[in-house]
C-alpha positions as CSV (number, residue, x, y, z in Angstrom):
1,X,112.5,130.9,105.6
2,X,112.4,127.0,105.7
3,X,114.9,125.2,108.3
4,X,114.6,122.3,106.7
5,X,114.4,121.8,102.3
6,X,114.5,118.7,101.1
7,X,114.1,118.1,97.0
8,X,114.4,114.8,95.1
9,X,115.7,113.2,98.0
10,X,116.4,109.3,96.8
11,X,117.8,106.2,98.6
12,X,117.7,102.4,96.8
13,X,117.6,99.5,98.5
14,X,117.3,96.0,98.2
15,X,113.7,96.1,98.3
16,X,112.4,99.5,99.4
17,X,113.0,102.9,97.3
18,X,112.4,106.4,97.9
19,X,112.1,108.2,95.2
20,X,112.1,111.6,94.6
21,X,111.2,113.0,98.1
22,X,110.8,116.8,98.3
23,X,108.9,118.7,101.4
24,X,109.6,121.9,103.1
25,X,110.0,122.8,107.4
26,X,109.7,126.6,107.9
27,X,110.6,127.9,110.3
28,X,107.6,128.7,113.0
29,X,105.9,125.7,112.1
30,X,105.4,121.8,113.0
31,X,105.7,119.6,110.5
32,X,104.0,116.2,110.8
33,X,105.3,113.7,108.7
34,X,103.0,110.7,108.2
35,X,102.6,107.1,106.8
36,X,102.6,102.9,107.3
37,X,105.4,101.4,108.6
38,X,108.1,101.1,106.2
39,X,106.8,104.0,104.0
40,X,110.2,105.8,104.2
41,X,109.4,108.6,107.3
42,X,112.8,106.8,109.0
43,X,115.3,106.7,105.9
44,X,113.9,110.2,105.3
45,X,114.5,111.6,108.6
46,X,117.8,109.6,109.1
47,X,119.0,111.9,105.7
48,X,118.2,114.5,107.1
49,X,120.2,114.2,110.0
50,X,122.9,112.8,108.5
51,X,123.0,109.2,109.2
52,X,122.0,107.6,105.8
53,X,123.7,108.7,103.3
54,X,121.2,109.4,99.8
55,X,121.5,108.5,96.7
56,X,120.7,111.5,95.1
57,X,118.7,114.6,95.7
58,X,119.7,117.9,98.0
59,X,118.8,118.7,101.9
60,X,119.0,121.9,103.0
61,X,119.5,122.6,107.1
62,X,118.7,126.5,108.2
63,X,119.7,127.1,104.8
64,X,122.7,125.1,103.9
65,X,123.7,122.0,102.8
66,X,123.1,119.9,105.3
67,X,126.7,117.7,104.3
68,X,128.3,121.6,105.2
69,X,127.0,122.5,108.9
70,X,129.0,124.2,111.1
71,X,129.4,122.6,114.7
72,X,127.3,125.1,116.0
73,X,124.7,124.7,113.8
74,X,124.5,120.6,114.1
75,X,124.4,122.1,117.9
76,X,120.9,123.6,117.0
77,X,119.0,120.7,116.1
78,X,117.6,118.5,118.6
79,X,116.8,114.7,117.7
80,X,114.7,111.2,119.2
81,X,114.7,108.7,117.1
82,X,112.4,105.7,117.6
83,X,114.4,103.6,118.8
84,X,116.5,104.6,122.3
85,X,119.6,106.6,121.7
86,X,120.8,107.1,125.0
87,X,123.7,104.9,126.5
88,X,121.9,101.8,128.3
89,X,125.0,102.2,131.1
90,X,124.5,105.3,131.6
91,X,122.2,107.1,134.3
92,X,120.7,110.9,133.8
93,X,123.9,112.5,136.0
94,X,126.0,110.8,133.5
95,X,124.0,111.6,130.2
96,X,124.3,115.3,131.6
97,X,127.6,115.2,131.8
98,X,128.4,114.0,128.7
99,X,125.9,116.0,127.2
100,X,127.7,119.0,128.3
101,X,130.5,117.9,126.7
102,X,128.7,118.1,123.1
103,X,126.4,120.8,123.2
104,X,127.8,124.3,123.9
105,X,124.6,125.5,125.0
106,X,123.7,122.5,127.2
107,X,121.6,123.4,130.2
108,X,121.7,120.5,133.0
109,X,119.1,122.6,135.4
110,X,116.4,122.7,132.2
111,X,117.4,118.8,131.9
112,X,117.1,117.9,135.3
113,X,113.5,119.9,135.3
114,X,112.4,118.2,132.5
115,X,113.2,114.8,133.9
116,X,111.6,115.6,137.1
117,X,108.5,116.7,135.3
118,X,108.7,113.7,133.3
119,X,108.9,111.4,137.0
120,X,112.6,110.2,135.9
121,X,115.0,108.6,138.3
122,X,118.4,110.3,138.4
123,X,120.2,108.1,139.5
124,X,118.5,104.9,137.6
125,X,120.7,103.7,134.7
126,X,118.7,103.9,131.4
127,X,118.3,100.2,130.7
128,X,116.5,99.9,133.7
129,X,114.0,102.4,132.2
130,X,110.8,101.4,130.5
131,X,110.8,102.3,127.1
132,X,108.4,105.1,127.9
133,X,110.4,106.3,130.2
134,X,113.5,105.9,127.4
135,X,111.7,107.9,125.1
136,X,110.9,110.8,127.6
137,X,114.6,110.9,128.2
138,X,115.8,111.3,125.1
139,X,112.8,114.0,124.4
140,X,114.4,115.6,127.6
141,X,117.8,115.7,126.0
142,X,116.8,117.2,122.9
143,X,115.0,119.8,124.7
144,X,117.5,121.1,126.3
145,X,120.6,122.5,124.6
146,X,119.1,125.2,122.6
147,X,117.9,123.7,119.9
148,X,116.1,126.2,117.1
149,X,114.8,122.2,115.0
150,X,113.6,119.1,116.8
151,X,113.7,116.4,114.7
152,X,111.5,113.6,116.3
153,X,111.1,110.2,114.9
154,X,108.1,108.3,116.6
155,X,108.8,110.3,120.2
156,X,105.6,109.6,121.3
157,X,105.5,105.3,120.7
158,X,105.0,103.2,123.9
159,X,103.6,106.0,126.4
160,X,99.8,106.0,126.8
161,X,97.4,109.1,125.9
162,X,98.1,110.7,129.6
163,X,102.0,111.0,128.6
164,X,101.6,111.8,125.0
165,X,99.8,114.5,125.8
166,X,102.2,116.0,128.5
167,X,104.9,115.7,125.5
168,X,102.7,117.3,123.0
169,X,102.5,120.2,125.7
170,X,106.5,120.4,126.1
171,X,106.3,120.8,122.3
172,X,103.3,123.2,122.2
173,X,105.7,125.6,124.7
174,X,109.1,124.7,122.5
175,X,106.9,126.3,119.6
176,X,106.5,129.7,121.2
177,X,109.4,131.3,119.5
178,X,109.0,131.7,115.9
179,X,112.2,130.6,114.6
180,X,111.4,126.9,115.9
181,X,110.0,124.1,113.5
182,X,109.6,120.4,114.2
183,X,109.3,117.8,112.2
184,X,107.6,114.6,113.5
185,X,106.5,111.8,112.4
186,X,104.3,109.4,114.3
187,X,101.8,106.5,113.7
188,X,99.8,108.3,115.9
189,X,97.9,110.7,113.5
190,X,95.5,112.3,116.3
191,X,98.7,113.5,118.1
192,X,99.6,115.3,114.8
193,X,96.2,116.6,114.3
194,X,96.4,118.5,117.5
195,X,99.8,120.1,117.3
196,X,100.8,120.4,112.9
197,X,100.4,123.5,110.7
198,X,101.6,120.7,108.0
199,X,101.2,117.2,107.1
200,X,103.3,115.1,105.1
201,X,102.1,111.9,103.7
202,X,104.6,109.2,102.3
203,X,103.5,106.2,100.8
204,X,105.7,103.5,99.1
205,X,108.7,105.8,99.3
206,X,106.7,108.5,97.6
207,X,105.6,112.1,98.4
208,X,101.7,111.9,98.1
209,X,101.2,114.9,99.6
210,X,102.2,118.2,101.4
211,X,99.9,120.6,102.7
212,X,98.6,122.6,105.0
213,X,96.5,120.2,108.0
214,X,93.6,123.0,107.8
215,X,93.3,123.1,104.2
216,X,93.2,119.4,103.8
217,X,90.5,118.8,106.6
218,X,88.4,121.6,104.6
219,X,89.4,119.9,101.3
220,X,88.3,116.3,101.6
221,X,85.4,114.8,103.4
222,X,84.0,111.2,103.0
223,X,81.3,109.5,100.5
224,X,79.4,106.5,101.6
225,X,76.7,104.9,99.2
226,X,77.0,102.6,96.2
227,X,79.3,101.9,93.6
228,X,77.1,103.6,90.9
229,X,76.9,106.2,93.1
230,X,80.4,106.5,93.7
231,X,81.1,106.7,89.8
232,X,78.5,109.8,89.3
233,X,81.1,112.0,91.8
234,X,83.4,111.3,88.3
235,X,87.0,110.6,88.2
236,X,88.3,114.3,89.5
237,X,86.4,114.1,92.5
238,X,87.0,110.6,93.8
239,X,90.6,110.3,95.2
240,X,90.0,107.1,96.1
241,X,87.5,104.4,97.6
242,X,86.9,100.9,99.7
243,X,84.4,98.6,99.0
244,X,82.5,97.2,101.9
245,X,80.0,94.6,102.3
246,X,77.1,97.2,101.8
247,X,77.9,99.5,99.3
248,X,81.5,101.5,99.3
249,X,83.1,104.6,100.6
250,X,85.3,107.3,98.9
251,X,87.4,110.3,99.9
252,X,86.2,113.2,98.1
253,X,87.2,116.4,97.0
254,X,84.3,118.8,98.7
255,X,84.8,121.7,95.6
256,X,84.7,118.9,93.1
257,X,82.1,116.7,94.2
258,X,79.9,120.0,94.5
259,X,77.4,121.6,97.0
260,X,74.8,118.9,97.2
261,X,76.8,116.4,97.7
262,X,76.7,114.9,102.1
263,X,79.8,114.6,103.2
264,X,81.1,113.1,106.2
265,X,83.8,114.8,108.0
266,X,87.6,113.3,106.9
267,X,90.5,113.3,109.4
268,X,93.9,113.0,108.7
269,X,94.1,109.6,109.6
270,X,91.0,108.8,107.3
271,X,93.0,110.5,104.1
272,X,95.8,108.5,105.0
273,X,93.8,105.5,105.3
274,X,92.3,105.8,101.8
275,X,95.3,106.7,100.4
276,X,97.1,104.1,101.5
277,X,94.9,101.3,101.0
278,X,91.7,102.4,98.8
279,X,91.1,102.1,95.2
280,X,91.2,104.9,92.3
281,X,88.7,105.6,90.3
């Protein structure tokens, strides 16, 4: 079961289109959805949840249209968006009161625990908190009204490696029932790396790909030597290259480049990388 389906998802603007976005969320798994800035992860997500309104296309929530949620279900899904989304007025005692208001299954002592763990004042108003602190808040929120779907939109920006990786454990321990997914994006790739069963790559409003994290670290691995040699790996087996001052560099299909081929090993944020900015063949 997927708690999220999104197919041919499209939004025009101006000067920025995305165009026929489709990707899955099942349930059980974290999603991470990756690209530059201004790729489309953020009119993407905000479609999802219901604050952009697309253009075309169809986006599924635990199995309906997302447009046709119940209350109860909109209840379910937990968001942080990148920018902060909390009342700047407000201070934690009062976001947990009005959160209590909105969320049937709001639970102030799991919100209170979370914002001690996450060394929050409660009775500091949030535009006194550092961003960091903002974003922690909001996770904090999210976390705590029973929510089966996080949707996270950059929750990890402006906190440095110590508190990214306390978040990633919160959402290593949301994971532990299997009817959970997340979907987050992040500019961060090594953060996704550690926590995703699948990445999502936009680029220029498009879907490039959607697979599995292990199967693409098994898949690709990187080239380095000259340009001739480059063009013997042949067209299937080149997705794409850079050219440096002493020869180039290519991401590589390991099946289709063959056994004796070397190969260096190929992170997520190296795929993204040629993708985004290398050459095709």
């Amino acid at each position: 079961m997927n708690n999220v389906s999104v197919r041919h998802l499209t939004k025009k603007y101006k000067d920025f289109t995305l165009e026929d976005v489709s990707f899955d969320v099942p349930a059980g798994c974290v999603v991470g959805f990756i690209g530059e800035n201004g790729a489309g992860k953020s009119t993407t997500i905000k479609s999802i949840l219901g604050l952009v309104n697309p253009d075309g296309g169809k986006i599924q929530v635990f199995g309906k249209d997302a447009a046709a949620l119940s209350k109860k279900e909109k209840n379910a899904i937990g968001a942080v968006l990148g920018e902060n989304c909390l009342p700047e007025n407000l201070t934690l005692r009062d976001v947990s009161a009005v959160m209590r208001l909105i969320f049937a299954g709001w639970n102030e002592q799991s919100f209170f625990a979370y914002a001690e763990k996450f060394a929050l004042p409660e009775d500091k108003k949030i535009r006194n908190f550092s961003r960091g602190m903002q974003q922690k808040a909001a996770l904090a929120v999210a976390l705590s009204h029973g929510a089966e779907l996080l949707v996270l939109d950059e929750p990890t920006s402006g906190l440095d490696p110590v508190a990214r990786d306390e978040i990633l454990g919160f959402l290593y321990d949301f994971m532990q029932e299997e009817r959970r997914s997340v979907l987050i994006s992040s500019h961060i790739v090594t953060d996704l790396e550690k926590l995703c069963d699948y990445i999502v790559f936009i680029h220029g409003g498009k879907i490039v790909f959607a697979e599995e994290k292990d199967a693409l670290r098994e898949r690709y691995g990187i080239f380095r030597g000259s340009a001739e040699q480059v063009a013997a790996l042949g067209k299937d087996a080149v997705a794409a290259y850079i050219r440096g001052d002493f020869g180039m560099s290519a991401l590589v299909d390991r099946q289709k480049a063959g056994a004796g081929v070397a190969l260096d090993r190929a992170g997520l944020e190296d795929i993204m990388l040629y993708y985004a900015r290398g050459e095709r063949v």
